[in-house]
C-alpha positions in Angstrom: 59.9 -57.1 2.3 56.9 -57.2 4.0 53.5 -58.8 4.5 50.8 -57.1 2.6 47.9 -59.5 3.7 47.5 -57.7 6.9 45.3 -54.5 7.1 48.2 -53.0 10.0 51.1 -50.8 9.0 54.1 -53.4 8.2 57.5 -53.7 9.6 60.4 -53.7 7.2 62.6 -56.3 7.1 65.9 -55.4 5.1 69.0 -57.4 3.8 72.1 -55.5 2.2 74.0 -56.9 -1.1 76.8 -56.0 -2.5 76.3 -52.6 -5.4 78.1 -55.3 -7.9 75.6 -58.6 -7.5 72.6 -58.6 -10.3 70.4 -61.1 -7.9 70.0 -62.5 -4.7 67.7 -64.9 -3.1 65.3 -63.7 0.1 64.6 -66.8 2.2 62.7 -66.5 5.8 60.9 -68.3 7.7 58.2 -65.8 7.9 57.2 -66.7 4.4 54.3 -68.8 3.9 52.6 -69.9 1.1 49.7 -68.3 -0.5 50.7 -64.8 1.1 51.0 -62.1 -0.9 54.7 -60.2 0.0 55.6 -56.5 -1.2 59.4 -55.9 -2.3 61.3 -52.9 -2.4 64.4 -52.9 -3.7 66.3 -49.5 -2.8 69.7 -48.2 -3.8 72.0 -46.6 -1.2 74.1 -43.4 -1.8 75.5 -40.7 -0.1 72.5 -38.7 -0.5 70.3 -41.3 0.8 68.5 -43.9 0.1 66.5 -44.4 -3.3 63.6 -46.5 -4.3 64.4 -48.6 -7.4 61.9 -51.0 -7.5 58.8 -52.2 -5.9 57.4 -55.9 -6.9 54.3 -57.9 -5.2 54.3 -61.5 -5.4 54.0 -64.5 -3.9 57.0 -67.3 -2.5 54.0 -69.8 -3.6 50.8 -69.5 -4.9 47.8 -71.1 -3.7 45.0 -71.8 -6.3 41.4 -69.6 -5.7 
């Protein structure tokens, strides 16, 4: 995931599940409300890795 309030290039931060498990939950302190986060979810295979998924969102979010 990574922060994509700031105007700088992001750093990655990654966690590994197992290929069988359908969810997960992503907790860090880093997360503050009112942020807006980008998510990547990519698959890994002996070719690589592959982008699945990308989702934006929020932990919370903060009225306008």
């Amino acid at each position: 995931w990574c922060n994509s309030s700031r105007s700088e290039p992001c750093l990655l931060d990654w966690r590994k599940v197992l290929s069988n498990s359908t969810e997960t939950v992503i907790e860090s302190d880093q997360f503050q409300p009112g942020v807006r986060y980008n998510f990547y979810l990519y698959g890994c295979t002996n070719q690589g890795y592959q982008l699945l998924r990308s989702i934006i969102g929020y932990v919370e979010e903060l009225e306008a």
